[in-house]
PyMOL CGO cylinders between C-alpha atoms (Angstrom):
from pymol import cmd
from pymol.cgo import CYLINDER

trace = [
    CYLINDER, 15.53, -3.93, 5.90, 14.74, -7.45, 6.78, 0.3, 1, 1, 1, 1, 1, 1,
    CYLINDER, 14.74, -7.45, 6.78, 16.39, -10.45, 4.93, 0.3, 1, 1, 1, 1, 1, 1,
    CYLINDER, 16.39, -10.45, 4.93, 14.04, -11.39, 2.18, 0.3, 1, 1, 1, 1, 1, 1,
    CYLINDER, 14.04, -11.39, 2.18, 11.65, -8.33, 2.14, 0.3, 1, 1, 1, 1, 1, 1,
    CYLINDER, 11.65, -8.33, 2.14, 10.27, -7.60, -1.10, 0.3, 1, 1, 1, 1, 1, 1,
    CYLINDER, 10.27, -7.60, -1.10, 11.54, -4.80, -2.81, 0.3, 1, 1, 1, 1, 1, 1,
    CYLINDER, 11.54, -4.80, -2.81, 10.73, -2.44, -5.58, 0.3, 1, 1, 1, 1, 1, 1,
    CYLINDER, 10.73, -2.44, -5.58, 12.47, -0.24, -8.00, 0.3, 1, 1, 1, 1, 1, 1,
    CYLINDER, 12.47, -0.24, -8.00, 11.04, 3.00, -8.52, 0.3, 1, 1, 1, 1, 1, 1,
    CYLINDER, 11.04, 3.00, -8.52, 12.18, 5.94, -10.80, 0.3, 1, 1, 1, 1, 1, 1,
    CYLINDER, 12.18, 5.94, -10.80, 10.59, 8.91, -9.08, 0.3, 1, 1, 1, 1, 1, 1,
    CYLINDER, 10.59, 8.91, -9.08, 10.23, 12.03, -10.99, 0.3, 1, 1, 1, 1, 1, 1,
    CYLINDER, 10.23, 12.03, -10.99, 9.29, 15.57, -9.53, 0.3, 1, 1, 1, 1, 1, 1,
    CYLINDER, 9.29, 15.57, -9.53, 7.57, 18.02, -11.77, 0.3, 1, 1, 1, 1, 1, 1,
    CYLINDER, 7.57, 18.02, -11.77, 9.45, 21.86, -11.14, 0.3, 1, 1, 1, 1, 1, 1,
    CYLINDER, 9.45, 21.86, -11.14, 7.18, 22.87, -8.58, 0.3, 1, 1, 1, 1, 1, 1,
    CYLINDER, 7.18, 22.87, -8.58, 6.23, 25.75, -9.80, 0.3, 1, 1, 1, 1, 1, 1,
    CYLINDER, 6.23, 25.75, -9.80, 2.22, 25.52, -8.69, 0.3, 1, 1, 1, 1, 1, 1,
    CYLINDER, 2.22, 25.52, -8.69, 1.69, 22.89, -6.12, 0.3, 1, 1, 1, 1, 1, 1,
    CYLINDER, 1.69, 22.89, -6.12, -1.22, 21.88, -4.74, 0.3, 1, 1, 1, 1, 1, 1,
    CYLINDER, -1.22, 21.88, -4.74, 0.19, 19.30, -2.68, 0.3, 1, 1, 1, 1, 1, 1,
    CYLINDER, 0.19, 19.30, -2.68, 3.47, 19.22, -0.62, 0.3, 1, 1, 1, 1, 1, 1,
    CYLINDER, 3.47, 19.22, -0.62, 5.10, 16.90, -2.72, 0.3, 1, 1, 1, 1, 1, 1,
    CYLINDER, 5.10, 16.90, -2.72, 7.76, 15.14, -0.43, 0.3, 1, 1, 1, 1, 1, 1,
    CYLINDER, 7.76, 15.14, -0.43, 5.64, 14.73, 2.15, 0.3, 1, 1, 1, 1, 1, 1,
    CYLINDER, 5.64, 14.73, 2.15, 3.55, 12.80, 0.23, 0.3, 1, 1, 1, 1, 1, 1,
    CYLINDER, 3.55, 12.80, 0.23, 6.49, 10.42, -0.85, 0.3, 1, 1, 1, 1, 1, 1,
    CYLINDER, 6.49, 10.42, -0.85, 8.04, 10.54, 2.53, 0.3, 1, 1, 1, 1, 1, 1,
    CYLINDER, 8.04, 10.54, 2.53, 4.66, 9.56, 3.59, 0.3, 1, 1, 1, 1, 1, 1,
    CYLINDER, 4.66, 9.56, 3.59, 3.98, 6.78, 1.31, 0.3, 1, 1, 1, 1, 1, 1,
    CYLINDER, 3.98, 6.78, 1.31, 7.69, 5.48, 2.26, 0.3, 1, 1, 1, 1, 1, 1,
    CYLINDER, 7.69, 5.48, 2.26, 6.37, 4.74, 5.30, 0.3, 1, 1, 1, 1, 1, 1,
    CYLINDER, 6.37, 4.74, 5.30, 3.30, 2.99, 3.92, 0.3, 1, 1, 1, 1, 1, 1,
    CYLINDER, 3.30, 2.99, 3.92, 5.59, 0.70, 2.12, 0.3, 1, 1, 1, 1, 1, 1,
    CYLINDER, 5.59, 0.70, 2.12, 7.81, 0.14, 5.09, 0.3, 1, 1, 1, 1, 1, 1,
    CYLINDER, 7.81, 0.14, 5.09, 4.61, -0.37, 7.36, 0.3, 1, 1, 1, 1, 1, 1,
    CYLINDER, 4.61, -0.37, 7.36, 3.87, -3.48, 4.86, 0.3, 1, 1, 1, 1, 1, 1,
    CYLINDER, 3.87, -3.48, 4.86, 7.38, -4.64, 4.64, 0.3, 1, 1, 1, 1, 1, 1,
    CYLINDER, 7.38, -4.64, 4.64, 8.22, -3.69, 1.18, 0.3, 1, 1, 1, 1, 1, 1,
    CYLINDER, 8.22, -3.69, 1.18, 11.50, -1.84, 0.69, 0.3, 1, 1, 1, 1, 1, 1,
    CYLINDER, 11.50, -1.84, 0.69, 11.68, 0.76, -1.88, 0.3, 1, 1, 1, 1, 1, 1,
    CYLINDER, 11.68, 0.76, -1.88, 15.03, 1.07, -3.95, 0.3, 1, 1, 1, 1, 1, 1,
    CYLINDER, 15.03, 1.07, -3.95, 15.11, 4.33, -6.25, 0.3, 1, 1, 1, 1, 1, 1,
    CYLINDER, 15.11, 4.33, -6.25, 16.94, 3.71, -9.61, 0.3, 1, 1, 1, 1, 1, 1,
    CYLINDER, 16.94, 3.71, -9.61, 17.95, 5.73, -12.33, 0.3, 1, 1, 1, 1, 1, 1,
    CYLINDER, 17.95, 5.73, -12.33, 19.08, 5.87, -16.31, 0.3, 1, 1, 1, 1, 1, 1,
    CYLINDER, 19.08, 5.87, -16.31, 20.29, 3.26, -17.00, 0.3, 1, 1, 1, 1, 1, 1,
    CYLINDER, 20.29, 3.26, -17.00, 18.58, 1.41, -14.05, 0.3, 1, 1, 1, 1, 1, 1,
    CYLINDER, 18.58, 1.41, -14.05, 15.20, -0.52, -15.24, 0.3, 1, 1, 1, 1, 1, 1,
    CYLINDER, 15.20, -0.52, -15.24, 12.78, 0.52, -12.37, 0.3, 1, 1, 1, 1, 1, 1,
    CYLINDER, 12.78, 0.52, -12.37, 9.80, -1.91, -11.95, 0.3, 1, 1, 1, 1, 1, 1,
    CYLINDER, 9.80, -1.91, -11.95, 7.79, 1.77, -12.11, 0.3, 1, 1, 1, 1, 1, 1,
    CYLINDER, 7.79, 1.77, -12.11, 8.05, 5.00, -13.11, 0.3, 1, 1, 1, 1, 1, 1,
    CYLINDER, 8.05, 5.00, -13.11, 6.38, 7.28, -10.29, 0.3, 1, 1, 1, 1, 1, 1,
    CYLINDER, 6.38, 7.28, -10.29, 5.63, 11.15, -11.47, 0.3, 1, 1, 1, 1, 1, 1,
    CYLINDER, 5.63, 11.15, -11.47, 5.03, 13.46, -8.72, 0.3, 1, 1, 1, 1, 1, 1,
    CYLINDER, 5.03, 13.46, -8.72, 3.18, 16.48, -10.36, 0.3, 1, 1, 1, 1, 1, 1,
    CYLINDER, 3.18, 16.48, -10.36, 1.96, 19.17, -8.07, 0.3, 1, 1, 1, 1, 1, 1,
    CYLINDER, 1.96, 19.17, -8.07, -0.69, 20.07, -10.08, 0.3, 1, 1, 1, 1, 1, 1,
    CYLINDER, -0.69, 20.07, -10.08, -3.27, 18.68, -12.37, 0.3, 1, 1, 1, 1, 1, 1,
    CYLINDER, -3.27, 18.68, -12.37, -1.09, 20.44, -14.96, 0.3, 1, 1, 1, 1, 1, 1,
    CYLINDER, -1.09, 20.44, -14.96, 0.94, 17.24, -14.73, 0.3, 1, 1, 1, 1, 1, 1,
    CYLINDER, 0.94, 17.24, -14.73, 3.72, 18.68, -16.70, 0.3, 1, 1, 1, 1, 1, 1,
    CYLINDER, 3.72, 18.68, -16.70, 6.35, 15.78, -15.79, 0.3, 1, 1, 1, 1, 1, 1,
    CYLINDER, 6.35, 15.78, -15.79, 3.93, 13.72, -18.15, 0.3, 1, 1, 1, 1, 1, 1,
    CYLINDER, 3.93, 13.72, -18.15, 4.22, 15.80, -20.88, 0.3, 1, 1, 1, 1, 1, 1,
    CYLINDER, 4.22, 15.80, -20.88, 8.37, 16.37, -20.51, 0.3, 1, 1, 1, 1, 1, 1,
    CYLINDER, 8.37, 16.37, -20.51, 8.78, 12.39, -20.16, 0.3, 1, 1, 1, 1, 1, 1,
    CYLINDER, 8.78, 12.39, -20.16, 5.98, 10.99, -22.80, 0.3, 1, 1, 1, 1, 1, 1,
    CYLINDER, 5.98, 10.99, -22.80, 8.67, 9.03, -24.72, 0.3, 1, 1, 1, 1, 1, 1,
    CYLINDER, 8.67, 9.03, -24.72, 10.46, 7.71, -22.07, 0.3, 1, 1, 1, 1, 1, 1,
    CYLINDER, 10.46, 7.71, -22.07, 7.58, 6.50, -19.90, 0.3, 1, 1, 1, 1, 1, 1,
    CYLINDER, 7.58, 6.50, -19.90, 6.61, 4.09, -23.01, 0.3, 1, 1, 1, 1, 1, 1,
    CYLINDER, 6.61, 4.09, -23.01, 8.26, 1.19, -22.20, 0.3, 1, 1, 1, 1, 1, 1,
    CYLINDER, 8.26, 1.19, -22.20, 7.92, 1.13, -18.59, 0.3, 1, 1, 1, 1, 1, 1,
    CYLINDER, 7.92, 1.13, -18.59, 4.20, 0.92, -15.89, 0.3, 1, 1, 1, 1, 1, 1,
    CYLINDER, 4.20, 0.92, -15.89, 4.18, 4.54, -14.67, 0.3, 1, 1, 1, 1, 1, 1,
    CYLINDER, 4.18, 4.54, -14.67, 1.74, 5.99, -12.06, 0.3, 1, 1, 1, 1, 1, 1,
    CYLINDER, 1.74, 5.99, -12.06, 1.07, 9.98, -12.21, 0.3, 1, 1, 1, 1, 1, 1,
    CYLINDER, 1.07, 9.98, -12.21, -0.27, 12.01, -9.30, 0.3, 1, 1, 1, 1, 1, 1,
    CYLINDER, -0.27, 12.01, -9.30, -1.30, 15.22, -10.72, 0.3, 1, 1, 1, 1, 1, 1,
    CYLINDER, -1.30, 15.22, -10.72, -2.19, 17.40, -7.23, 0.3, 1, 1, 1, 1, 1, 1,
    CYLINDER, -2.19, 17.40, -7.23, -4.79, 15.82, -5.91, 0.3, 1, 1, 1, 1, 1, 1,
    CYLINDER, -4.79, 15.82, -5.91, -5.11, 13.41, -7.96, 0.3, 1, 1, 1, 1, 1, 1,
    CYLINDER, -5.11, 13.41, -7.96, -3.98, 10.11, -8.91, 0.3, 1, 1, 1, 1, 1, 1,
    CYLINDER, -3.98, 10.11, -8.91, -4.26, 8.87, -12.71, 0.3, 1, 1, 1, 1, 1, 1,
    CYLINDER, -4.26, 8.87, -12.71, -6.63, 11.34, -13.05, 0.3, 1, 1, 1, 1, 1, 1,
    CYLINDER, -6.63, 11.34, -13.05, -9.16, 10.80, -10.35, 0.3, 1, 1, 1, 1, 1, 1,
    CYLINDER, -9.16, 10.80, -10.35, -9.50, 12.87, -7.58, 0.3, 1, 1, 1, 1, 1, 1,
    CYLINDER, -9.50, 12.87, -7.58, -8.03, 11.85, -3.96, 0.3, 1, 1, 1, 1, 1, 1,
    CYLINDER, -8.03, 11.85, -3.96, -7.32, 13.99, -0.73, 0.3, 1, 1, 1, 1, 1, 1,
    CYLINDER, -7.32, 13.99, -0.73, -4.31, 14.77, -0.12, 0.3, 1, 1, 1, 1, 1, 1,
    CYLINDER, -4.31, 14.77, -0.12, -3.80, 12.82, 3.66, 0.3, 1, 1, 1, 1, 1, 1,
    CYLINDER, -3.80, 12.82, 3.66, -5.26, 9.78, 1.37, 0.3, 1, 1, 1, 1, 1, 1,
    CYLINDER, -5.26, 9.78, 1.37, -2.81, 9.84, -1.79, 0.3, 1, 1, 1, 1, 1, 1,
    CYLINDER, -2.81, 9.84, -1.79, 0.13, 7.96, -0.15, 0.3, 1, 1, 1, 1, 1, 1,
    CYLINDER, 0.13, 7.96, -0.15, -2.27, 5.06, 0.87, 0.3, 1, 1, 1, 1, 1, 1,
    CYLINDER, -2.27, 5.06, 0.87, -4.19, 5.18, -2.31, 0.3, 1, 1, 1, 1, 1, 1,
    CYLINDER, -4.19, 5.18, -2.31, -0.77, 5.36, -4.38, 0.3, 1, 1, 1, 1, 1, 1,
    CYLINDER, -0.77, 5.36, -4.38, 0.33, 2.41, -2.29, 0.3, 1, 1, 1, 1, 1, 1,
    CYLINDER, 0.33, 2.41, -2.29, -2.45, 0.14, -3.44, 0.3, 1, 1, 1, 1, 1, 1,
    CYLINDER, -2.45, 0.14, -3.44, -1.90, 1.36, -7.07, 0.3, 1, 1, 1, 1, 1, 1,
    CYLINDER, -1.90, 1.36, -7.07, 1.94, 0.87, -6.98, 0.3, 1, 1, 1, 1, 1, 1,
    CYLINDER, 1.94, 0.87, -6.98, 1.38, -2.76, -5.29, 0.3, 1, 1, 1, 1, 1, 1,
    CYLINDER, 1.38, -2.76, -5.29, -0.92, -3.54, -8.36, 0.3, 1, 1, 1, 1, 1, 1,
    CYLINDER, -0.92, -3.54, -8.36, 1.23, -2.43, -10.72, 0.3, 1, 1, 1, 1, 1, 1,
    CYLINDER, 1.23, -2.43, -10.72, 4.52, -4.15, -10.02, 0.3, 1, 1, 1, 1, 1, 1,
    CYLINDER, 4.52, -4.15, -10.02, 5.25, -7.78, -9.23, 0.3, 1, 1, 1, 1, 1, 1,
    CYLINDER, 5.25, -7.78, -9.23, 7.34, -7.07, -5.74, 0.3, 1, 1, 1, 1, 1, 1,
    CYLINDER, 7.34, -7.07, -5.74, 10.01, -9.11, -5.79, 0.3, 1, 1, 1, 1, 1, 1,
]
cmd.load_cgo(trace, "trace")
């Protein structure tokens, strides 16, 4: 990581996996490299870590990690892909990382 590249905090939360439409890593691993294309570092937090955003990777449109984390996701931004889609719209698959990108970099303040 270069000196002085922005960076964001990210809780990242997997549903079970137990009807994917997506391959859900890839999709992360793929918009890792998004963020690293742009310069922007990602740092992956945890309880009791405050992330800048809460990102829910649901394999389907089921989006059960929504459900499971309702109270928690209150006080922070969170972004949900449910398969394919994001926030409830509907987006390929080869275009969620890019399309989660844009929606993560207007969501946080990168620092």
């Amino acid at each position: 990581m270069k000196q002085g590249s922005p960076i964001v905090k990210i809780r990242l939360q997997y549903c079970g996996g137990c009807n994917p439409e997506i391959d859900r890593g890839l999709v992360v691993k793929r918009l890792e490299d998004v963020m690293h294309s742009e310069g922007i570092h990602i740092q992956y937090v945890s309880d009791p870590e405050t992330p800048d955003v809460m990102l829910l990777i649901n394999g389907c449109a089921h989006a059960c990690k929504e459900e499971e984390l309702k109270k928690i996701l209150e006080p922070f931004p969170s972004i949900s892909v449910q398969g394919k889609r994001l926030q409830h719209k509907p987006v390929p698959e080869d275009k969620l990382p890019n399309v989660l990108f844009k929606q993560i970099r207007s969501t946080v303040q990168f620092r």
